[in-house]
KEVEX-43924 format. One line per field, with one value per residue (C-alpha): residue in three letters; x, y, z. Coordinates in nm, 3 decimals. Layout:
<atoms>
midren <- (Ala|...)
c1 <- (X|...)
c2 <- (Y|...)
c3 <- (Z|...)
</atoms>
This chain:
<atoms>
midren <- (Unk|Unk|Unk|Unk|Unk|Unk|Unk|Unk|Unk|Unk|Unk|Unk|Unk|Unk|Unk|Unk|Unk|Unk|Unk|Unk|Unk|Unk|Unk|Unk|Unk|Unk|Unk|Unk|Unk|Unk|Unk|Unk|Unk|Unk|Unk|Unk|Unk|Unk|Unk|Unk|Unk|Unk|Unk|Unk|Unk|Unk|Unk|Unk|Unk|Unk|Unk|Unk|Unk|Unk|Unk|Unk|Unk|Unk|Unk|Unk|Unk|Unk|Unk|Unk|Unk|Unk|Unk|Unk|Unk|Unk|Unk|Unk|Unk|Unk|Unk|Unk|Unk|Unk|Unk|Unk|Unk|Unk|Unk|Unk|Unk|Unk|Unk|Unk|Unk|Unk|Unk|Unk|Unk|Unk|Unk|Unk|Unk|Unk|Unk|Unk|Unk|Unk|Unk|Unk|Unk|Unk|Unk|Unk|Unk|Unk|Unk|Unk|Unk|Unk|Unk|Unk|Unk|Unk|Unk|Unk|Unk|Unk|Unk|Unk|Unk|Unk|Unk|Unk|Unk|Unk|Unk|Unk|Unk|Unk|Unk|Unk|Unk|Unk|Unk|Unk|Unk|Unk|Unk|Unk|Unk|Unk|Unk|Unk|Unk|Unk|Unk|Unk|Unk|Unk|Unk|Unk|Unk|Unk|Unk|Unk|Unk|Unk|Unk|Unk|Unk|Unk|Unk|Unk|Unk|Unk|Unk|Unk|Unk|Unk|Unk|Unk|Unk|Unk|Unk|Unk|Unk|Unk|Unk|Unk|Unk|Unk|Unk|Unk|Unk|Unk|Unk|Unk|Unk|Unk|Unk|Unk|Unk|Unk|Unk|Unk|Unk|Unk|Unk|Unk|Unk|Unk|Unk|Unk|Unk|Unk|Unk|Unk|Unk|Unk|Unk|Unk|Unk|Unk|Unk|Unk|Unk|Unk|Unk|Unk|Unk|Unk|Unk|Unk|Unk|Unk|Unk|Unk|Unk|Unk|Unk|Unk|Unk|Unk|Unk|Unk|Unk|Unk|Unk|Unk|Unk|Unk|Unk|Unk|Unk|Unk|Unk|Unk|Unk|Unk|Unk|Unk|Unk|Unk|Unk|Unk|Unk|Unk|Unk|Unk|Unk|Unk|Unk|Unk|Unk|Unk|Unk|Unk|Unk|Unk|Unk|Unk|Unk|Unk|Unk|Unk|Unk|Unk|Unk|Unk|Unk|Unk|Unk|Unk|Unk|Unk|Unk|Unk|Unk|Unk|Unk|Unk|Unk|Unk|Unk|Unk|Unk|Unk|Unk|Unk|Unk|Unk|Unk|Unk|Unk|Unk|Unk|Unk|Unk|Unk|Unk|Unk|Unk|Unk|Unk|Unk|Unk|Unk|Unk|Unk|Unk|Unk|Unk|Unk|Unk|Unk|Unk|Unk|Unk|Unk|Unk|Unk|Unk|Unk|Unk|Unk|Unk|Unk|Unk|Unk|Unk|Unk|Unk|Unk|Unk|Unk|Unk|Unk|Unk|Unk|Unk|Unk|Unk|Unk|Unk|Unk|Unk|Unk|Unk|Unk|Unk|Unk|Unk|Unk|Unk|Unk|Unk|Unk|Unk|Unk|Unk|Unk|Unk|Unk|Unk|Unk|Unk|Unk|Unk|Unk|Unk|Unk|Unk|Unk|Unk|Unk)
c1 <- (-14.198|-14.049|-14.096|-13.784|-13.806|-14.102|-13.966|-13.689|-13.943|-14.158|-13.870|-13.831|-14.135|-14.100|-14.149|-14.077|-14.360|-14.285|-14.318|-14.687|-14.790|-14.858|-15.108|-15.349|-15.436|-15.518|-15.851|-15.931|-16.303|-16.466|-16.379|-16.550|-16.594|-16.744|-16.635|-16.340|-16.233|-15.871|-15.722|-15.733|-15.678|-15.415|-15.151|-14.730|-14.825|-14.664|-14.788|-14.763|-14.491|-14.248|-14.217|-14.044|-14.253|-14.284|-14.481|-14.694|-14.755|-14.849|-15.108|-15.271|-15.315|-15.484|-15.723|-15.816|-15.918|-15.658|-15.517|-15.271|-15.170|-15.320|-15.125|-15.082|-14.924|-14.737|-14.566|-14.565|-14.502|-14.139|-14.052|-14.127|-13.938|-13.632|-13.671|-13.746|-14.010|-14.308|-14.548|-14.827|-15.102|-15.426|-15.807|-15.975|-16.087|-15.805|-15.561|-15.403|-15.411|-15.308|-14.992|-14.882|-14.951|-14.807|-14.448|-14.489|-14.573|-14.329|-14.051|-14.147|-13.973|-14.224|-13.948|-13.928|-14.151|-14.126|-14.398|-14.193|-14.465|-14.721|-15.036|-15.203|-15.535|-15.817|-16.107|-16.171|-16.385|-16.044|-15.858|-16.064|-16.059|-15.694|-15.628|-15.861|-15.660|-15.349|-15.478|-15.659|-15.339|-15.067|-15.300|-15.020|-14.707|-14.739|-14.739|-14.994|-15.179|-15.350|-15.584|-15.604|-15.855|-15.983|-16.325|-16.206|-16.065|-15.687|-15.668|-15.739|-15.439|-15.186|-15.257|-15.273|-14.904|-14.803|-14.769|-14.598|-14.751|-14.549|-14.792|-15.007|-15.284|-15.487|-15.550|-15.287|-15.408|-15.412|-15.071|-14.949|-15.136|-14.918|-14.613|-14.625|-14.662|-14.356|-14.644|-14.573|-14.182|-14.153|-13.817|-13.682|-13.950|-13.858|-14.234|-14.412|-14.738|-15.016|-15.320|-15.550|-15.244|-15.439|-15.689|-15.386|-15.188|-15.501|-15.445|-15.584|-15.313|-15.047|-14.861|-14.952|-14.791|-14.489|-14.459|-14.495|-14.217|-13.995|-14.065|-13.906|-13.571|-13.417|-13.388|-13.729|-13.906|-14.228|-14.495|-14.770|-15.103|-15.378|-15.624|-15.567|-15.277|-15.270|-14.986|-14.991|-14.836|-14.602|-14.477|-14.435|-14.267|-14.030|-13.970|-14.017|-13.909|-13.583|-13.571|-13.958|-14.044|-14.346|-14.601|-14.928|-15.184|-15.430|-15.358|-15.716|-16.056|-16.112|-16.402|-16.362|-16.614|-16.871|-17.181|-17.274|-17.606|-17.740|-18.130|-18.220|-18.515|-18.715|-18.612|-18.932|-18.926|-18.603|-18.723|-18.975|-18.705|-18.517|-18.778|-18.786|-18.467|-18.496|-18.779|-18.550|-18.222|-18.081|-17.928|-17.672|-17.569|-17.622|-17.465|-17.678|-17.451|-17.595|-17.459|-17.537|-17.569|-17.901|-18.038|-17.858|-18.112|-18.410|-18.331|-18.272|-18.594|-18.784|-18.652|-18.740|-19.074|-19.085|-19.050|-18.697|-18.386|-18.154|-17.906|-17.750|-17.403|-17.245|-16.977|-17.193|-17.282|-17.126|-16.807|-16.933|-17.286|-17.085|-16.826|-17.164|-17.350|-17.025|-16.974|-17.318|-17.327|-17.027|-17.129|-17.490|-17.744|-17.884|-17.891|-17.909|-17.626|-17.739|-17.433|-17.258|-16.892|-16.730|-16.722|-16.622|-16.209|-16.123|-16.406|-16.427|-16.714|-16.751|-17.116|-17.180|-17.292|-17.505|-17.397|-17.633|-17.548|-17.892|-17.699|-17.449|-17.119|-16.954|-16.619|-16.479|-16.251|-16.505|-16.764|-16.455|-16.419|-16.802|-16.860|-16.543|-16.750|-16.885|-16.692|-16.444|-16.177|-16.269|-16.631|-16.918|-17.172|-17.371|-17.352|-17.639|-17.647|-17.977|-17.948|-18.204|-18.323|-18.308)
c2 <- (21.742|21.652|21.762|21.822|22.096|22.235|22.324|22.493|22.647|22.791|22.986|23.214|23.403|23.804|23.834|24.226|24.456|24.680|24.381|24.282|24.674|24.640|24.383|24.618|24.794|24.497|24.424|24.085|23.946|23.830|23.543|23.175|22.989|22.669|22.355|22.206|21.867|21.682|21.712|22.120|22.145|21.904|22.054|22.120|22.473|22.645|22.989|23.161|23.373|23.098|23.087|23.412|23.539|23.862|24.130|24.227|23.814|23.792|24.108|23.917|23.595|23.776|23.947|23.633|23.531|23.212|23.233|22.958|22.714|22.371|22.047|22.043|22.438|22.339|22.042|22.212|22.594|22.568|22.256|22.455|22.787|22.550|22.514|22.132|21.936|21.834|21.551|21.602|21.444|21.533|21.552|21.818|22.090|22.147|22.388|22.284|22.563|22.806|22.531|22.597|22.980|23.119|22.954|23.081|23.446|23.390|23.368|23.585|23.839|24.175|24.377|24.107|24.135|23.717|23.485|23.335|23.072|22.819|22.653|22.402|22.306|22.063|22.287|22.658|22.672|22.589|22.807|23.127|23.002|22.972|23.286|23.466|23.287|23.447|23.763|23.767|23.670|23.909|24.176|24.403|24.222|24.466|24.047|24.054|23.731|23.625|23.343|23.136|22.835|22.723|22.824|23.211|23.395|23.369|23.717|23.846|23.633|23.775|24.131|24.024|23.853|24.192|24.352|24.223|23.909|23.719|23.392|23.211|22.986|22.808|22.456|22.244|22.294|22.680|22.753|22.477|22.693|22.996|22.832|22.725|23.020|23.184|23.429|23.320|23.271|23.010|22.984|23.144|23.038|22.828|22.678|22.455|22.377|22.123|22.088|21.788|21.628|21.276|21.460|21.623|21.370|21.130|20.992|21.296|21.537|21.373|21.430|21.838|21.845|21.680|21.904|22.229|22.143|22.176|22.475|22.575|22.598|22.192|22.332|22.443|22.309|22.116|22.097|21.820|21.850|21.593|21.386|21.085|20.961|20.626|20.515|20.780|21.042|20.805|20.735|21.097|21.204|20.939|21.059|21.448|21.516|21.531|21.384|21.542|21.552|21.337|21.438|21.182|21.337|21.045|20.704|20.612|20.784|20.935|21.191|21.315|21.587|21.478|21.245|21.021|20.866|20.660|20.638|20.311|20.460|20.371|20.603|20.779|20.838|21.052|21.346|21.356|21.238|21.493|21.669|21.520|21.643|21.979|22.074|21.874|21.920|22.304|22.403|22.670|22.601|22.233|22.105|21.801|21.596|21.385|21.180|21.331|21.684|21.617|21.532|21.862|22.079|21.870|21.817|22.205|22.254|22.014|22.162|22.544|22.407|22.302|22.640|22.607|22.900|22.655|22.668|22.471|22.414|22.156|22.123|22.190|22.567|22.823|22.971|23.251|23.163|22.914|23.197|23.387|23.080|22.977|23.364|23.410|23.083|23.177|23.514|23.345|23.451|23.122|22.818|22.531|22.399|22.075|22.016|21.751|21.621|21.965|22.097|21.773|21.918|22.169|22.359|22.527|22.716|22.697|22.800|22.436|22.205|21.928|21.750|21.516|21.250|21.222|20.961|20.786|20.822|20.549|20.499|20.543|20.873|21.052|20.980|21.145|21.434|21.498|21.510|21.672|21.966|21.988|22.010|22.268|22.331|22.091|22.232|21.970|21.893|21.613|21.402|21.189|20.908|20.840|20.499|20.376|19.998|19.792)
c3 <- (-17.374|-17.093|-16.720|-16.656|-16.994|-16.856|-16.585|-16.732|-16.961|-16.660|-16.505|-16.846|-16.787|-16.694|-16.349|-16.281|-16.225|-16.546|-16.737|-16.663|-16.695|-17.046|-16.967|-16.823|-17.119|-17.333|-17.436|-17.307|-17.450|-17.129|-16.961|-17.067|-16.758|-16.904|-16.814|-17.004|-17.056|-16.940|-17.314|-17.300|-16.926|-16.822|-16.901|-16.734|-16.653|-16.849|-16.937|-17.298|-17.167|-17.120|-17.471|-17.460|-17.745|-17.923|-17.653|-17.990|-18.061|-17.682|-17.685|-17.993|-17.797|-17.519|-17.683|-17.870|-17.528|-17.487|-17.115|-17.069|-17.373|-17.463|-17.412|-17.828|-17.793|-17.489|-17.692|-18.037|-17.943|-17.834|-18.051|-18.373|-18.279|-18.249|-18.641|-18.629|-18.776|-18.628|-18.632|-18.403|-18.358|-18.133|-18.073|-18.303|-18.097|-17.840|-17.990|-18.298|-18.510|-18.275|-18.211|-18.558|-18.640|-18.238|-18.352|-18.721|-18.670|-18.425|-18.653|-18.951|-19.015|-19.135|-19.238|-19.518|-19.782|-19.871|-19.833|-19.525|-19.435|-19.607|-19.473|-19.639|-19.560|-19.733|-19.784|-19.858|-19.515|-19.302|-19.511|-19.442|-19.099|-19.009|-19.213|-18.932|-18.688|-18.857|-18.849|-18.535|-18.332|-18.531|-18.546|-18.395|-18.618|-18.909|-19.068|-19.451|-19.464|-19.799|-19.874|-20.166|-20.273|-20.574|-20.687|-20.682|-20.909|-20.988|-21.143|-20.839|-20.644|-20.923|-20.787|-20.428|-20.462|-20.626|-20.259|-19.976|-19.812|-19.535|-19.505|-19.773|-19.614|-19.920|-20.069|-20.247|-20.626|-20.606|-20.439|-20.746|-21.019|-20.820|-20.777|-21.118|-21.332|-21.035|-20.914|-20.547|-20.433|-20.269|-20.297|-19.952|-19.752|-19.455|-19.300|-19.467|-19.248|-19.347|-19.123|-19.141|-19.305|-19.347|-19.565|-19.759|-19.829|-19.974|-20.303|-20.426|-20.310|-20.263|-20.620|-20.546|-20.234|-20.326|-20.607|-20.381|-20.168|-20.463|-20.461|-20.120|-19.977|-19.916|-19.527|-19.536|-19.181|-19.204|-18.973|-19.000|-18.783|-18.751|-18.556|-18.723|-18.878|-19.164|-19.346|-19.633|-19.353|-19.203|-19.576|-19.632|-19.303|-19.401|-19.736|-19.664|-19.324|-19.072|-18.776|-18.684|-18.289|-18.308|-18.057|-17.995|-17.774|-17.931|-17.843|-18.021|-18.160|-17.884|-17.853|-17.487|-17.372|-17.602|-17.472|-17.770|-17.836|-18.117|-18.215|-18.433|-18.628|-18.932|-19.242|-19.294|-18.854|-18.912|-18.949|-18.646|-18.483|-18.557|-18.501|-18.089|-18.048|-18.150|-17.908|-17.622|-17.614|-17.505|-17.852|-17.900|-18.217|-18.422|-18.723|-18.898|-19.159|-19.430|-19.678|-20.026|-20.126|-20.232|-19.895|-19.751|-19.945|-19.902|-19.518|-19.452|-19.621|-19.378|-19.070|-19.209|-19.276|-18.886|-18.797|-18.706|-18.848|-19.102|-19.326|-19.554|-19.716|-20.016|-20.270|-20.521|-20.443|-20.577|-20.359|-20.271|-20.106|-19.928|-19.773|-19.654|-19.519|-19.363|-19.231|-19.088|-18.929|-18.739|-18.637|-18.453|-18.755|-18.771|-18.515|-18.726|-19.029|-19.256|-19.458|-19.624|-19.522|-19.672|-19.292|-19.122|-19.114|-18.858|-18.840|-18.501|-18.397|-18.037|-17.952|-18.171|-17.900|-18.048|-18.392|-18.534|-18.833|-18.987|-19.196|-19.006|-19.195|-19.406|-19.164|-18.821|-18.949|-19.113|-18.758|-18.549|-18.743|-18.795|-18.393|-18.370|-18.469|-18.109|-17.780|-17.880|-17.706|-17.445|-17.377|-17.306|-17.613|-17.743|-18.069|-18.206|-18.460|-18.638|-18.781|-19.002|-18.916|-19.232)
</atoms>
């Protein structure tokens, strides 16, 4: 966006005193002063309001406790209510899915009972995620959101899709397996969202999504969101998308915020020195990656036996124990998470201050998004990297 826009966006805001009265009887969570890094606070100055939003969408965003927006929602926001496509790209952990679901509740309409918006996501953890986000922000819209992954029931959907619902968030195959058998109508609706696009459009799901977006209207608008971007997305903005407003908040890997340290240890020394850190470091919340699902459980089961609270999460357990591990990590239950790469996409729980790889990951993408899981929204954490000496 340019300066010269932002300006022009800052002098929409409501300035007379009837308009900020509504304001005082919102309730606002209190007020986080930690420090923030440059990628959340360096920003035009624009406030929420110069977006000339809904007063409903607004109240929402209060009480979620966001104050001004991001540099991602201060590119994105006013972009995407224009209708156009978007290709942004930026640093996990600064503001991205609230860039995507401010312009789309935005526009729906909640007199319309349509599914009038689509997010895809990788993972049945983001999923349930940005369908709190949805929720959570339109919470006065009247606006049904509905979630939909694999490893659920699809009965269940079928009744769900029989009442109104004005924004799907799910993975790729499910919507398909939806789409396909015409129990979600996709026909009229105009967003098409995919978040951790690199991760979507893999080799893997690439045939799915191309498929979906048959399904829509050929005016449809599509939003991509990522932190990294390879040639697979490039290929498919090209193929997919008009004219997109291309927005690069990355100009590398770039993990600003978070202090990273590396400990060369011998395998059978990880554990103590996992152990070291534990009893040093000021822990909030941690989440400890390893490579294999195998050496999730028997990790978690080495750090309970140190006295310390753990759980533990992998593609190989059953949906629902994941949901409640995932759930009760969230709400503070327990301090510690060994998982596997499932939660290395979008994830954002901000209390998470330290991330450990207890394996250090196979590539540069996969190390991004696993420390990513610290440092949200610009807050200061730590990541470690235990690597075993040959």
């Amino acid at each position: 966006m340019s300066d010269a826009l932002a300006d022009q966006l800052k002098g929409t805001s409501l300035n007379d005193a009837a308009s900020e009265d509504w304001k005082k009887n919102l309730k606002l969570p209190a007020k986080d002063n930690r420090q923030q890094t440059e990628d959340v606070t360096n920003t035009k100055g624009l406030e929420f309001e110069n977006f000339q939003l809904k007063r409903d969408l607004l109240m929402g965003i209060f009480e979620a406790g966001f104050e001004k927006p991001s540099p991602i929602q201060e590119e994105a926001i006013p972009v995407a209510l224009t209708g156009r496509d978007v290709l942004a790209r930026a640093k996990n952990g600064t503001g991205k899915t609230a860039a995507f679901v401010i312009p789309a509740l935005e526009k729906i309409n909640p007199k319309v009972s349509k599914i009038q918006c689509l997010i895809l996501v990788p993972t049945r953890e983001l999923a349930m995620q940005t369908s709190q986000v949805c929720k959570t922000l339109g919470k006065h819209l009247g606006i049904n959101v509905m979630v939909t992954t694999g490893g659920t029931g699809l009965r269940d959907d079928i009744i769900r899709l029989q009442d109104p619902v004005h924004i799907v968030v799910g993975t790729p195959g499910r919507i398909l397996d939806l789409a396909g058998k015409t129990v979600a109508d996709l026909s009229e609706c105009p967003m098409f969202i995919m978040d951790e696009a690199d991760k979507l459009l893999s080799i893997e799901f690439t045939p799915v999504i191309e498929q979906l977006l048959q399904f829509h209207p050929k005016d449809r608008q599509v939003m991509l969101f990522s932190a990294t971007f390879p040639l697979s997305v490039k290929d498919f903005s090209d193929k997919n998308m008009a004219n997109p407003y291309e927005i690069n908040l990355m100009d590398e890997l770039t993990l600003r915020g978070i202090t990273q340290y590396y400990a060369f240890v011998e395998e059978k020394q990880k554990v103590h020195c996992l152990n070291t850190l534990f009893s040093k470091l000021q822990i909030n919340q941690s989440i400890i990656f390893c490579n294999s699902t195998n050496r999730v459980e028997l990790l978690a089961k080495k750090i309970t036996e140190l006295g310390y609270s753990c759980f533990y999460s992998h593609a190989k357990m059953a949906q629902q124990a994941r949901n409640r591990v995932f759930h009760d990590f969230r709400n503070g239950v327990c301090r510690n998470l060994v998982c596997s790469d499932l939660l290395t996409r979008g994830i954002d729980i901000q209390a998470v201050n330290v991330v450990i790889n207890f394996d250090f990951p196979k590539n540069a993408e996969t190390y991004l998004h696993r420390i990513g899981r610290s440092g949200r929204y610009g807050h200061l954490a730590d990541g470690w990297s235990l690597r075993a000496i040959p």
